[in-house]
N, C-alpha and C positions, 0 to 999 in steps of 0.2 A: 325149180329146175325145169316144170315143163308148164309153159305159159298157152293159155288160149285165149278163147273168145271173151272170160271175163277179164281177163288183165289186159288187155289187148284196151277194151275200150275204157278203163281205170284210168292208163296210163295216158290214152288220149285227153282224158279229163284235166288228167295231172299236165300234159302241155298246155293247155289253155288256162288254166290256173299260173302256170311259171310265163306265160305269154303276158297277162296281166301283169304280174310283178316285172319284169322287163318294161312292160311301158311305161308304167306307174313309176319306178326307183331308178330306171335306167334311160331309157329315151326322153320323158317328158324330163325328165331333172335337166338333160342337158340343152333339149330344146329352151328351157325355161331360159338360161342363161341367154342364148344365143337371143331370145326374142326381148331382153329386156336390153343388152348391147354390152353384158358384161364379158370381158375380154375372157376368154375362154379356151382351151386345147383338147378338144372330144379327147372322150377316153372308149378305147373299141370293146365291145361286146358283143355276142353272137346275139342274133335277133331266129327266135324258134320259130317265124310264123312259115318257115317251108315247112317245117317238118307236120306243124297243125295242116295247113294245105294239103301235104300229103293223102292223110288222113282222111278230111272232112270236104276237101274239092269234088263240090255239086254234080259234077260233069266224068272227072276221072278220078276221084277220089277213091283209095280203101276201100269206105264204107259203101257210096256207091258200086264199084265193083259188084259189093256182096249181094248188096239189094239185087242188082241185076240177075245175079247168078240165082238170086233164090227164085224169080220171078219167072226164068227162062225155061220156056218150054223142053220137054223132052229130059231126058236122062243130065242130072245136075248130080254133082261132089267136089271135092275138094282140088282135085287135079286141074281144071277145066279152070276153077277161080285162080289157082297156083299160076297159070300157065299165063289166064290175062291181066296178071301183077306184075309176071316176069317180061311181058312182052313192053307192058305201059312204061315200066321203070327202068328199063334197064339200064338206062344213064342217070338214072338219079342218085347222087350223093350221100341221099340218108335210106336207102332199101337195099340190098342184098338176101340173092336166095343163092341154092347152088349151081343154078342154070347162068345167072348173072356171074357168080364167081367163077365157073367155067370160059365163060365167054372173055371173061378179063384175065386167064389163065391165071386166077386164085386159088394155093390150093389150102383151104381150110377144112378139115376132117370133121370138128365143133359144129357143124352146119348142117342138120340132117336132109333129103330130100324133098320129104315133107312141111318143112318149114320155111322161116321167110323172117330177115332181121329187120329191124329199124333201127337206125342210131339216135337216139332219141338226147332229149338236151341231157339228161341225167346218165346218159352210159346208153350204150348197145344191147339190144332185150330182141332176143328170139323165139316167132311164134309159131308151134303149129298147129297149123289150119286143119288137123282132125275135128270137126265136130263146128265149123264157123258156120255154116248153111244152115245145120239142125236147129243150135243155140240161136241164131239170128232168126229163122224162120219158124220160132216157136211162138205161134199163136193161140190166142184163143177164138173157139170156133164161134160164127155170129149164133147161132142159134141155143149157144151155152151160156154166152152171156144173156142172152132174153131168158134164158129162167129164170136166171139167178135176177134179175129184175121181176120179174114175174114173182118172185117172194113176197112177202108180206115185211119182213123183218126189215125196218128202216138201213140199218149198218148194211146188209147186203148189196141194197138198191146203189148206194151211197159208191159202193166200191166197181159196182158195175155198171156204171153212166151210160156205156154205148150200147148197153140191152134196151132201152128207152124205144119204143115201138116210133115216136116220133121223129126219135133222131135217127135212125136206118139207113145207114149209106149202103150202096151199093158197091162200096171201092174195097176194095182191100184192103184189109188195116194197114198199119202201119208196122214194119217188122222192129223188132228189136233194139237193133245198131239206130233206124231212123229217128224211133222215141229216145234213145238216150242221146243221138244227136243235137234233136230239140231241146230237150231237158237243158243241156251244157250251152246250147245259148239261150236259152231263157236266163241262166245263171249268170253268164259274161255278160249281159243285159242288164242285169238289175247291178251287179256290182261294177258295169263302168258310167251305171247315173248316180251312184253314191260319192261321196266328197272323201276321197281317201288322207285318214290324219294317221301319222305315225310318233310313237312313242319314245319317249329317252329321259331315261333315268337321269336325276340330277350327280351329281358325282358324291363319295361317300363324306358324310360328317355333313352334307348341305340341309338345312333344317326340311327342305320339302321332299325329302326323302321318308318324315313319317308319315305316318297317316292320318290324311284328312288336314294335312298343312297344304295352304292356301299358296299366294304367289308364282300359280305356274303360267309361265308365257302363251300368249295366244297362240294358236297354228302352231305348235313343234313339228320341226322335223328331225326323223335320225331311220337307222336303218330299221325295214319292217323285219317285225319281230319270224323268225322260222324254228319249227324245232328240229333240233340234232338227237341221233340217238349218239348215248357214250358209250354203250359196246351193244353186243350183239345177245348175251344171255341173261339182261336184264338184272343185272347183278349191280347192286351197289356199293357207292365209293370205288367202281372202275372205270378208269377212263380211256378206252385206246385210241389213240392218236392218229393212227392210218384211218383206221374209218371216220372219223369228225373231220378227216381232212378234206376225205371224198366226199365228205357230204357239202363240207363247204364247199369245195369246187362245184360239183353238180346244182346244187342251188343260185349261183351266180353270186354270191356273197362275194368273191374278191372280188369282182368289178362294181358291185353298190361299194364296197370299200374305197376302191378306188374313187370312185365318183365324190365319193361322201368324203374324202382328203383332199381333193383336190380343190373339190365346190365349197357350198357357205351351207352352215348349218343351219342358220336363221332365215327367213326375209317373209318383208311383211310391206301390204300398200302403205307407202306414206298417211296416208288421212289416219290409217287404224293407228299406227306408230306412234303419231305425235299427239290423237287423243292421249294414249295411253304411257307416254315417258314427257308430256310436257310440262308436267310440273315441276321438271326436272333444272330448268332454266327460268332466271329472274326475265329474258325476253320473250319467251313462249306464253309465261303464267300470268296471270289467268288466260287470255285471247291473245290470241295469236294470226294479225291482219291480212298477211300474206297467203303464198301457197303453199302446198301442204310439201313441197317438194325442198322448198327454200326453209320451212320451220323446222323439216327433219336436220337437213344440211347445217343452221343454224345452232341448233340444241347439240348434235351430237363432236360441232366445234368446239362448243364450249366446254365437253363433257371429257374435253381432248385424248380421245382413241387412238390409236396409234392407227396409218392411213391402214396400212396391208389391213385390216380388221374390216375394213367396209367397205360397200362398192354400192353406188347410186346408180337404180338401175332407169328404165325410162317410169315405170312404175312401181317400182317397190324398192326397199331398202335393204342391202343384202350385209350379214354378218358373219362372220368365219368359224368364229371359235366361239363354242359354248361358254366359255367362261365369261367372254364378253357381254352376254346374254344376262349369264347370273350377277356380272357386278352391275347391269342396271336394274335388274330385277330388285338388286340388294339398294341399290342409294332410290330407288323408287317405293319402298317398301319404307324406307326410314324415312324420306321427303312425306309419304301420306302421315303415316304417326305424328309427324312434326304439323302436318295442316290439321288433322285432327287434333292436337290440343293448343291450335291456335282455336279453331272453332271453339273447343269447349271453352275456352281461356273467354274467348269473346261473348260467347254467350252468360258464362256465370257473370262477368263484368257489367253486360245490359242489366241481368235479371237484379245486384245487388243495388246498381244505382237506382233501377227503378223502385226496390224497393226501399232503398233509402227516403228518395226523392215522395215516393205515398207517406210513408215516417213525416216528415220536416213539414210535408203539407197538413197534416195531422197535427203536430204538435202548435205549429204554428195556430192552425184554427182554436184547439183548445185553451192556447195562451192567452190569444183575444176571447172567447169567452170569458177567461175567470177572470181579466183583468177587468173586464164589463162589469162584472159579476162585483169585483169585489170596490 
C-alpha cells in the first residue's frame, strides 16, 4: 500500500525486463516478417520505452532529478524534488501527482500530497517520496571503506574494492539510484547479446513429450515462457480468474498471442532446412545441385502441404502450424530409420560376401592342394 524508494527502482527494473520481451516477442517477430517480404497486417501493442525514458533519461530523468537534488547545495528534502517532477512532467501521459491533477481539474482523493503516480505498463503504482534523498544518498563514507580494506582478512578486502589506496578518487561516489541504474544496464547488455530461443511443448500423446526423446526441431519458437500467480493466499488447487486475467493483460500476453495466431510458428534459413528434411525427397537425396531456396521449394512440393501452411520468405522458410512441423519431424524421423537399416542391410551384405568370397578362395586353394597331393 505504501511504495518508496525501493519498489520505485524494482519496478523500473521490471520495465526494462517487459521492454525486452516487447522487442524480442513483439517488435522484432513483426519486423522479421516484414524484412523477409512476407505479406503481413501489424498487430498494435503498446511499446514501454516512454515510460523507461521517463525514468532513466540522462538529462531529465526521475533518477536524474534525484541525483541532482541529493547533490544540490543548501537545504534539500522531498518537497523541492516533488515540485521539480511536477514542473518537468506535467504533460506527460504516464506521471501524475496532485499538483498536476489540480492543474487538469482532476479530482482524485487516492493521491496523497506527498506522492507522485506512474502508470507503469503493468497498472498505475503510487509513490511517496518520504525518504527518496536519504535512501538514494546513502553512502558509504571513503575513509570507512579504507579500513575495511586496511583489514587483513581476504573476504573484507574483497567486498570493499574502492578502499584500495591506489584507486582513490576524488569524485563522489556514485549514489544509490546511479549504481542500480548501471547494474539494469549491464543486465539489458548482456541479455540483448544472447541468442534468445523460446520453448513449446509438443502437444499431448506426441512421443517427445517424454523425457530425454529426441526429434526436436531446430530454433522453436512459441510464446516465452512467464509466471502467473493463481490467487493471492497461496493456496492450492485455487484458481481465480480476475486475477490471471490481470496478469495476463499486464504482461502483454494477448498481443504475443495475437502475434503468435496471426504469424508462423516455425521458420528457419533455407540451407539449415534442407540439410536437415532432405532426405525427405528421392530429388533432394542425397545432393542436392541447385539452391538452397529452389530445394526447399522443390521437397516441400513434393511433400504436398497445403499453400496457407507456408510462406517463402527472401531468406528463410516460414511454417504456420505446429503440426505441420511435427508431421515432418514425424516422416523424417521414419525416412532416417529406413536409411539406417539400408546402411546396416548394406553393410552386413558387404561383410558376408566378403566373407564368403575369403571362404571359396580358401576352399578352392585347399582343393588344389589335395588334388596335388593325392
Amino acid at each position: 500500500q505504501d511504495n518508496g524508494f525501493e519498489q520505485f527502482i524494482i519496478n523500473y527494473c521490471n520495465e526494462k525486463l517487459q521492454q525486452i520481451f516487447i522487442l524480442m516477442t513483439l517488435k522484432e517477430e513483426q519486423e522479421e516478417y516484414v524484412r523477409e517480404g512476407i505479406q503481413w497486417a501489424p498487430v498494435e501493442f503498446f511499446d514501454n520505452s516512454i515510460i523507461c525514458n521517463l525514468i532513466e533519461n540522462s538529462k531529465c530523468g526521475i533518477l536524474a532529478m534525484l541525483d541532482e537534488e541529493c547533490l544540490r547545495p543548501g537545504v534539500v528534502n522531498e518537497d523541492t524534488f516533488l515540485s521539480k517532477l511536477n514542473q518537468l512532467f506535467a504533460a506527460h501521459q504516464h506521471y501524475e501527482s496532485k499538483e498536476t491533477q489540480n492543474a487538469r481539474h482532476v479530482m482524485d482523493a487516492s493521491l496523497p500530497s506527498q506522492c507522485f503516480r506512474i502508470h507503469h505498463y503493468a497498472g498505475k503504482v503510487t509513490y511517496n517520496v518520504t525518504g527518496f534523498i536519504e535512501k538514494n544518498n546513502d553512502l558509504l563514507f571513503r575513509d570507512l571503506s579504507q579500513a575495511m580494506w586496511a583489514a587483513r582478512h581476504a573476504l573484507l578486502r574483497s567486498l570493499f574494492p574502492e578502499g584500495d589506496p591506489q584507486k582513490v578518487s576524488l569524485k563522489l561516489p556514485p549514489t544509490a539510484g546511479s549504481q542500480f541504474k548501471a547494474s539494469v544496464a549491464t543486465l539489458m547488455k548482456n541479455l540483448y547479446s544472447k541468442n534468445p530461443n523460446y520453448i513449446r511443448y509438443p502437444p499431448r500423446g506426441d512421443p517427445r513429450r517424454q523425457p530425454g526423446a529426441g526429434g526436436t526441431p531446430a530454433q522453436p519458437t512459441a510464446v516465452l515462457p512467464r509466471c502467473i500467480k493463481p490467487n493471492e493466499t497461496k493456496t492450492a488447487m485455487l484458481f481465480a480468474p480476475e486475477l490471471v486475467l490481470a496478469q495476463v493483460r499486464y504482461l502483454g500476453l494477448m498481443e504475443n498471442v495475437r502475434v503468435r495466431r496471426a504469424g508462423y510458428a516455425f521458420r528457419q534459413l533455407y540451407g539449415s532446412f534442407l540439410e536437415r528434411y532432405k532426405m525427405l525427397s528421392a530429388r533432394t537425396w542425397p545432393r542436392w545441385a541447385g539452391g538452397d531456396r529452389e530445394g526447399t521449394e522443390v521437397l516441400l512440393a513434393e511433400l504436398a502441404f497445403p499453400a496457407e501452411e507456408l510462406a517463402f520468405g527472401h531468406t528463410k522458410i516460414f511454417i504456420r502450424s505446429p503440426c505441420t512441423l511435427f508431421d515432418l519431424e514425424r516422416r523424417r524421423q521414419e525416412r532416417v530409420a529406413q536409411l539406417a537399416t539400408l546402411i546396416q542391410k548394406t553393410f552386413r551384405g558387404w561383410r558376408c560376401r566378403t566373407q564368403y568370397q575369403l571362404m571359396r578362395k580358401s576352399q578352392i586353394l585347399i582343393s588344389a592342394w589335395f588334388r596335388g597331393h593325392r
